[in-house]
N, C-alpha and C positions, 0 to 999 in steps of 0.2 A: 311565290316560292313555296315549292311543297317542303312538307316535314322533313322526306330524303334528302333533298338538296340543303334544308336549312343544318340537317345534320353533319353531311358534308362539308359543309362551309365553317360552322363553329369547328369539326375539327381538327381543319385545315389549321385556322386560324391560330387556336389550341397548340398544336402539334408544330407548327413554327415560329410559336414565343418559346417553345420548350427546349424543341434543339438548335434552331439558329443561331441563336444569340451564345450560347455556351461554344457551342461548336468552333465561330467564327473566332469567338477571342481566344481557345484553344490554337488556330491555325497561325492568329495574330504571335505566339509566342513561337510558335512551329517557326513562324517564316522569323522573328524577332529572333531569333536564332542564328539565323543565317545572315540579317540585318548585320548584325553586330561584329562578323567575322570582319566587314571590312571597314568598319572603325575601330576593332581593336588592332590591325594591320598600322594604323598608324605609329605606333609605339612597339606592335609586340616584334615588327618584323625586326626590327633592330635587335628586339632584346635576346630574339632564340638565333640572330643568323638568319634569315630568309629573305634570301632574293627576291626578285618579282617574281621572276619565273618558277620559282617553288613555292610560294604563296600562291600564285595562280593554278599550281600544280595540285597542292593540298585541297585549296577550295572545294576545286573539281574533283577528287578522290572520292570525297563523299558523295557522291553520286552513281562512281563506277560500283559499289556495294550496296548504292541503294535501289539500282536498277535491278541486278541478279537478284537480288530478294523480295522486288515489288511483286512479281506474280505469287511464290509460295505462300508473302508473307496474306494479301487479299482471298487466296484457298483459306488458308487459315478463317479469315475473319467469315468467309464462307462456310466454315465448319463449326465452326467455337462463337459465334455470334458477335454483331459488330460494339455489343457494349462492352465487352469482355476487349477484346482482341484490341479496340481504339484506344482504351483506359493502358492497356497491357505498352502499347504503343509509345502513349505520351508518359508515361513514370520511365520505361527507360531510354529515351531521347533526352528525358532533362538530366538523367544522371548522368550518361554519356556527356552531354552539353557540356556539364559543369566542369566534367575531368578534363577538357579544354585549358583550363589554368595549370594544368599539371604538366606542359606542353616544353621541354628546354630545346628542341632543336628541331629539323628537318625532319627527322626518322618518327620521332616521338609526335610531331605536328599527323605526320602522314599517319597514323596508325591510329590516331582519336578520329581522326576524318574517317577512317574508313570503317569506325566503331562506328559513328555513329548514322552514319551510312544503313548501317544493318538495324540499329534500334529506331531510326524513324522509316525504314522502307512499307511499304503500303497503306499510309496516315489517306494522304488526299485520295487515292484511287476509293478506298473503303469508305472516304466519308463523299465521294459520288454517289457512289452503289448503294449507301445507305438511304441519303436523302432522295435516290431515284426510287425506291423503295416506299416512301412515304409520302411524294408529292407526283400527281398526276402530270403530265406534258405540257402543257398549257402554264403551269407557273415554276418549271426547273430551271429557266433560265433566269427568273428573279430571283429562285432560291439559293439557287451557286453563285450568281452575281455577290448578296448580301454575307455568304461563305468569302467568297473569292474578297471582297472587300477585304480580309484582314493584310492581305499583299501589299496594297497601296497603305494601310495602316500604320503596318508593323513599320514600313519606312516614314511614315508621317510622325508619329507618336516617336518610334527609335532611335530617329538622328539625334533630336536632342536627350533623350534620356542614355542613348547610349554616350553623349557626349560629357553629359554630367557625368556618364560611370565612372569615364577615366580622371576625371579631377580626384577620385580616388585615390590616386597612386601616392602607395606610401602607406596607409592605414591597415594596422595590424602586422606592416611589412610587409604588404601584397601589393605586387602594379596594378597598378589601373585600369590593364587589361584583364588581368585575373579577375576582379570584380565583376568587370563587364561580362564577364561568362560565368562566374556562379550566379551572377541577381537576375541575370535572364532564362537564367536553365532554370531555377530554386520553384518559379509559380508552376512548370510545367508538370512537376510531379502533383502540387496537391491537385491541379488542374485536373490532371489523372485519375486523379480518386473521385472527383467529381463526377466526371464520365462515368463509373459504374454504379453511382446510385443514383444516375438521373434520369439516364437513358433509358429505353427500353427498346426489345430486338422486331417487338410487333407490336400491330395499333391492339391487340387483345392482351398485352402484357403493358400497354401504358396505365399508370395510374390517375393520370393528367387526363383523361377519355373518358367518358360513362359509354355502357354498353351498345348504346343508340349509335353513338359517334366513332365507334370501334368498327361496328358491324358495317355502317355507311363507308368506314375508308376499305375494310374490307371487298366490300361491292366494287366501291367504283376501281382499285385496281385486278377486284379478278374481269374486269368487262375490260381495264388497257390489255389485258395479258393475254386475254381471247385474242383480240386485234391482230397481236404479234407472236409468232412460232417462238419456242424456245430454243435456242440454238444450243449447239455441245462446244467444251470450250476448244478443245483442237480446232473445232472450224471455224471459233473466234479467231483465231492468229492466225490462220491462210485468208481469211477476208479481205478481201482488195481494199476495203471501204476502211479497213481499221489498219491495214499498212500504211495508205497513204494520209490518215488522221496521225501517225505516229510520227509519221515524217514532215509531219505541219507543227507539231508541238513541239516537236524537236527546234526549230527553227523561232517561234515563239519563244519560247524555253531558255535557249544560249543568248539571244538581244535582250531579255528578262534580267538573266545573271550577270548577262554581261556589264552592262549600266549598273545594275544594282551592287555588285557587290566589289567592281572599282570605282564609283560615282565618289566616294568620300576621299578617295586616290585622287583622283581626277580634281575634285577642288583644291586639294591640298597642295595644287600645283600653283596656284594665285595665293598662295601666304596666307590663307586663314589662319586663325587660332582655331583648335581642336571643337571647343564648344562652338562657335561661329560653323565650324563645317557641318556639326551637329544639325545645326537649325536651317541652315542656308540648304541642305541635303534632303528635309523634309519637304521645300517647297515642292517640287513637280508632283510629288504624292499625293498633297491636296488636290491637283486638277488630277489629277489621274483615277482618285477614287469616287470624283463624283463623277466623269465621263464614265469610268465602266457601270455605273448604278442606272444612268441613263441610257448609254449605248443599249443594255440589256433589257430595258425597261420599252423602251422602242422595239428592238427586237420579238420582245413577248408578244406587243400590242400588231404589229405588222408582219409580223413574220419576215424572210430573206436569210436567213442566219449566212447560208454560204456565200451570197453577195457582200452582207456585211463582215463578214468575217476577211473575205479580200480585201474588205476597204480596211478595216486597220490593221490590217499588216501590210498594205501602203503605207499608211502612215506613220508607221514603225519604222519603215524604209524610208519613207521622209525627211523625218525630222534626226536619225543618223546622216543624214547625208548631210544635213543640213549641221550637223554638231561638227563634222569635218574643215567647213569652210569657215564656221563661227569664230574663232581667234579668242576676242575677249568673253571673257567671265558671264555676262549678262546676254549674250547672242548665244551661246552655249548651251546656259540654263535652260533657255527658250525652247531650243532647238531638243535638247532632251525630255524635255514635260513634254512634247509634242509628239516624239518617239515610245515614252513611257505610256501616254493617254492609249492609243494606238496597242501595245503590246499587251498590257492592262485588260483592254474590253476588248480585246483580241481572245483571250483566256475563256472570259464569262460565256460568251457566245459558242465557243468553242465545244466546251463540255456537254452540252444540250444534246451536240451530234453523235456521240455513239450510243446514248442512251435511249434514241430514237428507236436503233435495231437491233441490241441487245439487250437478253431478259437471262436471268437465272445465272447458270453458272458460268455461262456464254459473257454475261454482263462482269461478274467479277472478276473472270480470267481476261477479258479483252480488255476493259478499264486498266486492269493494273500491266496487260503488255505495252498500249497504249503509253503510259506515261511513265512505264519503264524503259522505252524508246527512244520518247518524247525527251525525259529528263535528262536524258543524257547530255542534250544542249545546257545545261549546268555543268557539267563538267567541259564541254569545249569552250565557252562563252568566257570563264573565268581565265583558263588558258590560254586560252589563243589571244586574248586580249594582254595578259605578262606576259607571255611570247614575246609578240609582236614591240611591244613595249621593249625589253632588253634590247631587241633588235633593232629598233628603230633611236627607242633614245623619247619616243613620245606614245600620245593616244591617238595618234588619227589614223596611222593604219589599221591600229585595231577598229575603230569607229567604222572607216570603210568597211572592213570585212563584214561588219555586223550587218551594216544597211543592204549589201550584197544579199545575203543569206535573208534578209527580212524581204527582199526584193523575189526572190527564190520561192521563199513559202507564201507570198501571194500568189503566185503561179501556182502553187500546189493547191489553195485553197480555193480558185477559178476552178482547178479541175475536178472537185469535188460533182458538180454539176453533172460529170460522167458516169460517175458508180452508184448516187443516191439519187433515188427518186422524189425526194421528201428531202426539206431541210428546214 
């Protein structure tokens, strides 16, 4: 191994104990955020008035303002640098978060939702764009894998913590669920401030790098950047390739939120205690976070991203179908770690692909329409599942719709094989 390459490699190496690890547990509180909306749903719906269908209404709000602002807010981090703009990010989503406790009805629910909508829009797109920015092709789908980890986490780690939150209720005079949303929002802000004295916006402003190791990541990404033309961002959003990635994500995206943020609904229907749902909630998350670490980890080493990427959202479609016909408690569970695994390393795989033909401005404008498209399946997944819920009186219609739609965006990700030439 030459001097070049050994420099490379230290500062690869270097460069992802520095940001992944901060990063991920940052995202872990992002998503631990959202976690927690539908364990505090088990007590708060009661307390402010909310139906299914406006909890599921609410949920999904935050979404419809976090889409409008994913593109502007990613220009931004485009302009103003991503250690400024991430930090800027995560201090006001947690204080937004927190004002969640401040929450007495419907109007007041809707209107922190779509706060905070606006204070976390452009987090995950930016920290794409950034870590594509810093790690060559050949290891972005381990690096976003090891990011992406915090998803399956934040629900591993949050059912029961979020479950302890609410044993709260009462202390100082505050419910349970109020707790549950200052103590998860609370780390986000200092987490914030961490972001801007850790980061840096290039490998020649790391201080974590010596000169050799700055200059080596510099080389090897101006030699990716030769490879690929820099596209304009207009003709980021007419791209065939990044339409039909948004309408994949989209679909990932809504079977995501949808399981996830009524799953602790969904137990609460077998008589658990609160803390039991806690813990009983985290299970599929343990298989689901080491399936995508491997799915993606295979991925890297064999390549197929677009084949693999149909196959779990198969199996996304699967294992809903499969939660439909399941009845009791224990078929159920199954049948959802099997859909979660699936939807999960669905995700990891997924992000690899627009960073393959996006570069520059092209990459931060498409990334954040991308998964201002995509996200939107957060907002129908939470809905459409308390919809269908009033209406029916249970969960399996909703379950059905999901597996449908998971069935849909494997078709979409079959046809990826039409517009890219490379996956």
């Amino acid at each position: 191994m030459d001097a070049a390459t050994d420099a490379q490699q230290s500062a690869l190496r270097k460069t992802a104990f520095r940001l992944v690890p901060l990063l991920t547990l940052a995202y872990v509180f992002n998503y631990l955020d959202r976690t927690c909306l539908g364990f505090a749903a088990l007590t708060m719906n009661r307390d402010i008035g909310l139906s299914a269908a406006q909890f599921g209404l609410g949920a999904g709000l935050f979404f419809a303002t976090y889409c409008v602002f994913e593109i502007p807010s990613n220009l931004a981090l485009h302009r103003f640098g991503a250690r400024r703009w991430i930090a800027r990010i995560m201090i006001t989503w947690g204080l937004v978060s927190a004002a969640t406790a401040l929450a007495t009805g419907p109007t007041s629910f809707y209107a922190v939702r779509l706060l905070l909508g606006i204070a976390e829009a452009g987090f995950f797109p930016g920290v794409a764009y950034y870590l594509a920015a810093w790690f060559p092709q050949q290891q972005r789908s381990r690096m976003l894998a090891w990011f992406l980890l915090a998803i399956p986490v934040s629900s591993l780690v949050g059912g029961p913590i979020c479950g302890a939150l609410l044993q709260m209720d009462g202390v100082l005079g505050l419910a349970g669920w109020k707790w549950l949303f200052i103590m998860v929002s609370a780390p986000c802000v200092v987490l914030g401030v961490a972001v801007l004295f850790m980061l840096a916006d290039r490998p020649q402003d790391a201080s974590w790098l010596s000169r050799a190791e700055s200059d080596a990541l510099l080389a090897m990404h101006a030699a990716e950047q030769r490879e690929r033309p820099r596209g304009a961002f207009w003709e980021a959003l007419t791209d065939s390739r990044v339409l039909l990635l948004a309408a994949i994500q989209f679909g990932f995206t809504l079977a995501s939120y949808g399981i996830g943020i009524w799953l602790p609904l969904i137990i609460k229907g077998y008589h658990l205690s609160n803390l039991g749902i806690g813990f009983l909630s985290a299970i599929p998350y343990v298989f689901a976070s080491v399936g995508m670490i491997m799915w993606a980890r295979r991925v890297d080493r064999r390549g197929g991203r677009i084949t693999q990427l149909t196959v779990t959202c198969l199996l996304g479609a699967l294992g809903l179908g499969g939660a439909v016909f399941a009845g009791a408690l224990v078929p159920s569970m199954i049948a959802l770690t099997i859909s979660l695994i699936g939807v999960t390393a669905a995700r990891a795989i997924f992000w690899v692909l627009p960073t393959r033909f996006l570069t520059g401005v092209a990459a931060a404008g498409g990334l954040a329409f991308i998964n201002s498209i995509g996200t939107l399946g957060g907002f129908a997944g939470p809905y459409m599942m308390g919809w269908l819920k009033d209406a029916t009186s249970g969960y399996v219609a909703g379950l059905l719709a999901m597996a449908v739609v998971m069935l849909v965006t494997a078709g979409l990700s079959a046809a990826l094989r039409r517009v890219m030439t490379q996956d």
